[in-house]
N, C-alpha and C positions, 0 to 999 in steps of 0.2 A: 039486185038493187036493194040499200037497208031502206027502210021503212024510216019513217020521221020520228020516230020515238027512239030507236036503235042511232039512230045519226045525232041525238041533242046528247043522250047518252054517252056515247064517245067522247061526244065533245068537252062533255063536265070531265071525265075521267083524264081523258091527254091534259086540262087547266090543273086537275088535283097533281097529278106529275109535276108538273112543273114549277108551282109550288112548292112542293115539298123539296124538291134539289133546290130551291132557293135558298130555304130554312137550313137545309143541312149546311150547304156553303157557307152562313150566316155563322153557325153555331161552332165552326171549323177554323177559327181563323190562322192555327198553325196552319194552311195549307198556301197562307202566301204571306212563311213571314217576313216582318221587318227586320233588319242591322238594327241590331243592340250598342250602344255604345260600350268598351268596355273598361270594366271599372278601375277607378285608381285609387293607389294605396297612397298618403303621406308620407313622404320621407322621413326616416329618422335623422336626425343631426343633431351631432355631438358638440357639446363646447368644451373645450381644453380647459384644463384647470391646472394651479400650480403644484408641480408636481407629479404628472400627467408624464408618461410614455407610451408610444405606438404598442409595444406589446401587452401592457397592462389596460388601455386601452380594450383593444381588440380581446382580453379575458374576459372584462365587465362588460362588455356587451353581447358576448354569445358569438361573435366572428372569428374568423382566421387570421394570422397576423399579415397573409397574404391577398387575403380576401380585401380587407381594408386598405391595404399599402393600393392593391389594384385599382379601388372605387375611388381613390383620392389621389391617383398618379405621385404616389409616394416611394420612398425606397428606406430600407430598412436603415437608413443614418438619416435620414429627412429631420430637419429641425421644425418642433410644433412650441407654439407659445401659448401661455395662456390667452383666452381669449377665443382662438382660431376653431372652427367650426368643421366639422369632418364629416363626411356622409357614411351613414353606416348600410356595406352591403343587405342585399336581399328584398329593402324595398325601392318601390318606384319615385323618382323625385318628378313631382309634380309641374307642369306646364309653366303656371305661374311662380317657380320658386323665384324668390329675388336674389338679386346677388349678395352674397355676404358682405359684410361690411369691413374694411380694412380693420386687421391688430391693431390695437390704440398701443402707446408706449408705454408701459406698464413699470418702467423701471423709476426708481426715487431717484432724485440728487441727492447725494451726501459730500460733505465738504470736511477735508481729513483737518483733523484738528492736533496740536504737538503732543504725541506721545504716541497716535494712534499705527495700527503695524496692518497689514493684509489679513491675516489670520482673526486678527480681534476683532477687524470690522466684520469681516464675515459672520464670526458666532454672535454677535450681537444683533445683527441685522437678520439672523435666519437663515443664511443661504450658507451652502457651500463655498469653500473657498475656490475651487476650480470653477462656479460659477459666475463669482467675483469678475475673477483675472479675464474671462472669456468675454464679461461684458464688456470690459474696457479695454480689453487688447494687452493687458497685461500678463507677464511671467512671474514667479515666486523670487526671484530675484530681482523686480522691479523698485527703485526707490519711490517711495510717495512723502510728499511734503506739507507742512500746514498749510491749508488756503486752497489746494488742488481739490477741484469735484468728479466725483466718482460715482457711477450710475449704479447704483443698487438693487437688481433681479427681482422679483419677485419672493418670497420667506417660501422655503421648502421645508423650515424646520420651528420647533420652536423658538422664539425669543425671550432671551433671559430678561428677566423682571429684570428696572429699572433700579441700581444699588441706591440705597438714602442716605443723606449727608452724614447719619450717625451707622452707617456700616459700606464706608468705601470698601471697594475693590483695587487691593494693592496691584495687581499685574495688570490694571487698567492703566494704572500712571504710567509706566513703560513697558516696552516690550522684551527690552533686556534685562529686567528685573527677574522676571522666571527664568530667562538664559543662565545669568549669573548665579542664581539661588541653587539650579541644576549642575551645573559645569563645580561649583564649589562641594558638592555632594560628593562628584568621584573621585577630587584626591585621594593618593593611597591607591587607587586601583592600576595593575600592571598594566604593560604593553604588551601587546600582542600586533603583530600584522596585520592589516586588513581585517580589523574590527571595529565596530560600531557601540560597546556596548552589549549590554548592560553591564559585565563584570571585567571584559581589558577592553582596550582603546590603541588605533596608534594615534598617528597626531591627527589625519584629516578625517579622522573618524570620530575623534573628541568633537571636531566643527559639526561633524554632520549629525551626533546626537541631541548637542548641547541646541541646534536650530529645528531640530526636528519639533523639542517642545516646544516652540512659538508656533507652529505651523508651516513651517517653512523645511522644504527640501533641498538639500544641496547633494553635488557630485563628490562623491568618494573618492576623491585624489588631490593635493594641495593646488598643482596645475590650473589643473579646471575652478579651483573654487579663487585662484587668483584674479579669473575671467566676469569672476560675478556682483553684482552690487557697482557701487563707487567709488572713482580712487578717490584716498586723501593724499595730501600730499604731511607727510609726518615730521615733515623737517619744520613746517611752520603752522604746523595746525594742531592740537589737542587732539590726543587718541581717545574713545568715548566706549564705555561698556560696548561689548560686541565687535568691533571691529577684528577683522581676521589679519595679521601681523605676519607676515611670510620673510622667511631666510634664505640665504643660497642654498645652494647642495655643497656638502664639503668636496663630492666627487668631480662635481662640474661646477664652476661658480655663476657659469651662464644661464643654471636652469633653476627655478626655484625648486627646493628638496625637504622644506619643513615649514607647519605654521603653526602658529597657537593663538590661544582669542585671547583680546585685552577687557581684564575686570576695571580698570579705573584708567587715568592717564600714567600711571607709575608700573600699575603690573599687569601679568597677561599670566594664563595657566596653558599647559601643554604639556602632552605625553611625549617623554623626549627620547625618547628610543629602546632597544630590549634592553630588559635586565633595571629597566627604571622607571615608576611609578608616575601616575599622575599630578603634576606640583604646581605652585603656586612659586614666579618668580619675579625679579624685578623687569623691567619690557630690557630688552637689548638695547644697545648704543644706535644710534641712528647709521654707523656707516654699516653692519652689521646686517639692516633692513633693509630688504628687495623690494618691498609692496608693501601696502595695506590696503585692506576693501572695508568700505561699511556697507552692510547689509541693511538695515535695520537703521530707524532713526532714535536713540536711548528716551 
């Protein structure tokens, strides 16, 4: 049996124990810990700018061109406007992100004014002309008139300074002005078959160089370029720089087989077959003429 000194003894020593595993537990508290929340990153997002594509995109940010197509349920023809906001892989979009705000219309009205051509609006206004035609749903062979409005894109390029009343721009007053000044350049150059220029020509290849300098593309065959623009009718209407003036075929009379462009209402120039040059002649007699198209408004 302990003694009373031995029994108060213990009894301090077993309180010091218990204690001290207090303290320790206390000083421990990885031993029961808490969920961390864990942390989040801001999303990057991008805003379209004009001028802006998905793969030049995806260089200046350090991503994949796949990586991004995939964070924005995109495909590699996806149309992006300026404006449009794009999340860029690798970080986390936040809880609260809000939703983007709809594309605003970002295109100008413009109102074609007499002389004005497809190709001109376009370099004056900045953009591409295949950007032009895309906004408004038109072709390179689309007629445009005074008074019609046409939505003009965003400027991808520069815009030429505004001409001053003491240094006009001639090829601004018409579009056939530089067709005309071109097409009068190659007389004298031979024919050759299925050529375009620059040194032979045959006939629908004179149309398709002499409209090339306005900006405008045509099909290399008189057939098809019969198909384009709009008809005049030549028996009671003024023929007008540009117009394309088509003939039978001598071999079939049912098919058109030659054209040439009219320089004024009297003459038209045309490469008229092998063995004979570029010339400048009086237009043919009216029963002579299968067609005429205007392209272009003079």
């Amino acid at each position: 049996m302990l003694q009373p000194r031995r029994l108060v003894l213990a009894a301090v020593m077993a309180l010091a124990v218990l204690v001290l595993d207090a303290t320790a537990a206390s000083a421990h508290p990885a031993a029961n810990p808490v969920a961390q929340p864990p942390s989040t990153t801001a999303a990057a997002i991008y805003t379209v700018k004009p001028g802006d594509n998905l793969s030049g995109i995806a260089g200046k940010t350090g991503v994949t061109l796949p990586a991004l197509l995939a964070a924005n349920n995109l495909t590699a023809i996806s149309t992006i406007l300026p404006g449009d906001t794009l999340a860029i892989p690798g970080t986390e979009t936040p809880a609260a992100q809000p939703a983007a705000a709809p594309a605003p219309n970002t295109t100008t009205p413009y109102t074609v004014v007499s002389g004005d051509f497809l190709a001109g609006i376009a370099a004056k206004s900045g953009v591409t002309l295949k950007a032009l035609l895309n906004a408004n749903g038109l072709t390179v062979s689309s007629a445009i008139h005074p008074g019609r409005i046409l939505q003009i894109p965003p400027a991808t390029k520069p815009i030429p300074s505004t001409a001053t009343a003491t240094t006009p721009t001639p090829a601004a007053a018409s579009p056939s002005t530089a067709l005309v000044t071109y097409l009068r350049a190659q007389v004298g150059k031979p024919y050759k078959f299925f050529t375009a220029g620059p040194d032979t020509f045959d006939c629908s290849g004179l149309v398709v160089a002499g409209y090339k300098q306005i900006g405008i593309t045509l099909i290399h065959q008189s057939r098809m370029q019969a198909t384009m623009g709009t008809a005049v009718d030549w028996r009671t209407e003024t023929l007008m720089a540009g117009d394309l003036v088509f003939m039978r075929s001598s071999n079939d009379p049912t098919q058109i087989g030659h054209v040439g462009i009219a320089l004024d209402s009297k003459t038209w120039i045309q490469a008229p077959g092998t063995g004979m040059a570029v010339q400048i002649r009086a237009l043919p007699s009216h029963d002579r003429i299968e067609a005429v198209r205007r392209i272009v408004q003079p």
